[in-house]
Structures are given as structure tokens and as C-alpha cells.
DORO-45728 format. One record per residue (C-alpha): residue number from 1; x, y, z. Coordinates in nm, 3 decimals. Each point is the difference from the previous one (the first is absolute). Layout:
<pt><i>NUM</i><east>X</east><north>Y</north><up>Z</up></pt>
...
END
This chain:
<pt><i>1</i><east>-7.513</east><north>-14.046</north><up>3.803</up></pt>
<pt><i>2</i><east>0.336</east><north>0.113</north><up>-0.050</up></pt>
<pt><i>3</i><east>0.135</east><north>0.106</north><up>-0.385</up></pt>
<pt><i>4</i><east>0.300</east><north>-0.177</north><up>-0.135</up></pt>
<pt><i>5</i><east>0.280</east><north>0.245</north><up>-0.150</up></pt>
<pt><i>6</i><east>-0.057</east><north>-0.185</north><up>-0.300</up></pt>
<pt><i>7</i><east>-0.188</east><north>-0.007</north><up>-0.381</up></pt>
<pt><i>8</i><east>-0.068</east><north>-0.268</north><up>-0.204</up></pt>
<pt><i>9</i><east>0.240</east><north>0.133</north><up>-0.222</up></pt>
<pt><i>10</i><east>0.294</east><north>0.008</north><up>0.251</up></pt>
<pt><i>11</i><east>-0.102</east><north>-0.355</north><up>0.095</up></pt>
<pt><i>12</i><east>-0.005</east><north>-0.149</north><up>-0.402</up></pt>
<pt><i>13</i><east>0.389</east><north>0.202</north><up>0.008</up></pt>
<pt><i>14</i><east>0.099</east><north>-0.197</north><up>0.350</up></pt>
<pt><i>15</i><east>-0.062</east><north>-0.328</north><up>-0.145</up></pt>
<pt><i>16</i><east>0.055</east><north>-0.054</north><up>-0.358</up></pt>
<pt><i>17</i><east>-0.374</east><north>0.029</north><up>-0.107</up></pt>
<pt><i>18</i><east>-0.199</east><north>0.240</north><up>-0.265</up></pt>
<pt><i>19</i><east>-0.225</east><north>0.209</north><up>0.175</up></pt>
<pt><i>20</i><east>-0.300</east><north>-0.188</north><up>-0.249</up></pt>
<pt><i>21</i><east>0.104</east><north>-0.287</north><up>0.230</up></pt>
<pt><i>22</i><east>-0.015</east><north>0.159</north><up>0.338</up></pt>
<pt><i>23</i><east>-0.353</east><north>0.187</north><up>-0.120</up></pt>
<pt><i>24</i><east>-0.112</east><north>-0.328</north><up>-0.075</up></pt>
<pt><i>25</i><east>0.087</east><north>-0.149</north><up>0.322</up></pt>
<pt><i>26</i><east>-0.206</east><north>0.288</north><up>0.176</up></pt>
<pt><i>27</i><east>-0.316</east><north>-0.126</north><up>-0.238</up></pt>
<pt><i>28</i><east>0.090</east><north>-0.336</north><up>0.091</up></pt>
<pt><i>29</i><east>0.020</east><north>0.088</north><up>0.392</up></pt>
<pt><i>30</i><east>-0.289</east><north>0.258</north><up>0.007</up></pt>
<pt><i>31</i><east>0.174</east><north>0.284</north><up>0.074</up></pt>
<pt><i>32</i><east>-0.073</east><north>0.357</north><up>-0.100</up></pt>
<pt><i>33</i><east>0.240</east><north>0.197</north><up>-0.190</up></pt>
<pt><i>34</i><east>-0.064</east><north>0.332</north><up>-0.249</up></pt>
<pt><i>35</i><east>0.319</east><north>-0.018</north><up>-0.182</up></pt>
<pt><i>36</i><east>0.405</east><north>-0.183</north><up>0.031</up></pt>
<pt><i>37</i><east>0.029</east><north>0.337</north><up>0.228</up></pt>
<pt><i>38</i><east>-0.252</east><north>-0.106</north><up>0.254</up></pt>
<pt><i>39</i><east>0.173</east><north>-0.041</north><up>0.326</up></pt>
<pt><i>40</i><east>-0.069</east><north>-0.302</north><up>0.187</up></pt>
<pt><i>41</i><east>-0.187</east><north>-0.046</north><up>0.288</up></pt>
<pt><i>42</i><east>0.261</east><north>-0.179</north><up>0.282</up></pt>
<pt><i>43</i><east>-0.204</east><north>-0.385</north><up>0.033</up></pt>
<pt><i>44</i><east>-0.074</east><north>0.038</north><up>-0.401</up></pt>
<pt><i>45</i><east>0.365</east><north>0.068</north><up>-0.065</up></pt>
<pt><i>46</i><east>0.099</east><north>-0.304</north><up>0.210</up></pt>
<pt><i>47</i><east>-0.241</east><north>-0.225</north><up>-0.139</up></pt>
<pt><i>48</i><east>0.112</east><north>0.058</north><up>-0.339</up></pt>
<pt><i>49</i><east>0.368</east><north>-0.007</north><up>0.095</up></pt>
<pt><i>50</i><east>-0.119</east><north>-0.359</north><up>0.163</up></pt>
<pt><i>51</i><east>-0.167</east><north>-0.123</north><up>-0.326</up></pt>
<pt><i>52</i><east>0.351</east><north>0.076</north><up>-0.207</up></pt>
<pt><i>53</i><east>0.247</east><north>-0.132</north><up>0.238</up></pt>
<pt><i>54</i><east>-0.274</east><north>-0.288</north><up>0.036</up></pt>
<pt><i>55</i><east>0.011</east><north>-0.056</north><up>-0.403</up></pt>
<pt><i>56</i><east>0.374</east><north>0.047</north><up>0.025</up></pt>
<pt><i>57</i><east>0.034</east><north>-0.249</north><up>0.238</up></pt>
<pt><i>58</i><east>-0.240</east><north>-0.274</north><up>-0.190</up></pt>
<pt><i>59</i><east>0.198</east><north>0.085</north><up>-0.332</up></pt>
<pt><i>60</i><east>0.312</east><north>-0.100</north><up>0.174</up></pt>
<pt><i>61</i><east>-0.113</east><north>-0.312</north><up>0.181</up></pt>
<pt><i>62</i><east>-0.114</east><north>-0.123</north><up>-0.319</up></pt>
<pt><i>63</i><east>0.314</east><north>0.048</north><up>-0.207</up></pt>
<pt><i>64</i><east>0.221</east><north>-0.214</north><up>0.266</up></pt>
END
């Protein structure tokens, strides 16, 4: 398994989101993380990156 360039904290900064939030998604998602720092593992990375885009996209949908 490959390793994404990115942290949890880098992700929260991409998309408009604390880094409590992201860290909460990773609980939510069971993935393992030590601290916002924590560099992702590649398929973690795009799973989470799924599960915003996938709220995103809900939120939106919802408001038309």
C-alpha cells in the first residue's frame, strides 16, 4: 500500500473543515492516525476524500 502525500491536517485545510472534524471522520471510518500530522495511507486518504465530497454532494442535493 502506497502513502498519500497528505495529513489529516492538510486535508481539513483543502476543504473547509477543522481538523476535530476530519479526526472524527477517521474514528468514524476506522482508520488509524497518531496525530493531524499523520500522513495518510493512499486507499485511506481516498476513502476519506470520498466520504467529504460524498457529504458535499448530499448537502447540495438537498438544498435544491
Amino acid at each position: 500500500m502506497g502513502f498519500a502525500d497528505l495529513s489529516i491536517a492538510e486535508i481539513a485545510a483543502d476543504y473547509n473543515l477543522s481538523e476535530a472534524e476530519v479526526l472524527s471522520l477517521c474514528d468514524q471510518l476506522g482508520i488509524a492516525y497518531k496525530s493531524s500530522k499523520t500522513r495518510l495511507a493512499l486507499e485511506d486518504a481516498k476513502i476519506i476524500l470520498s466520504h467529504i465530497l460524498t457529504q458535499r454532494q448530499s448537502s447540495t442535493n438537498q438544498q435544491d
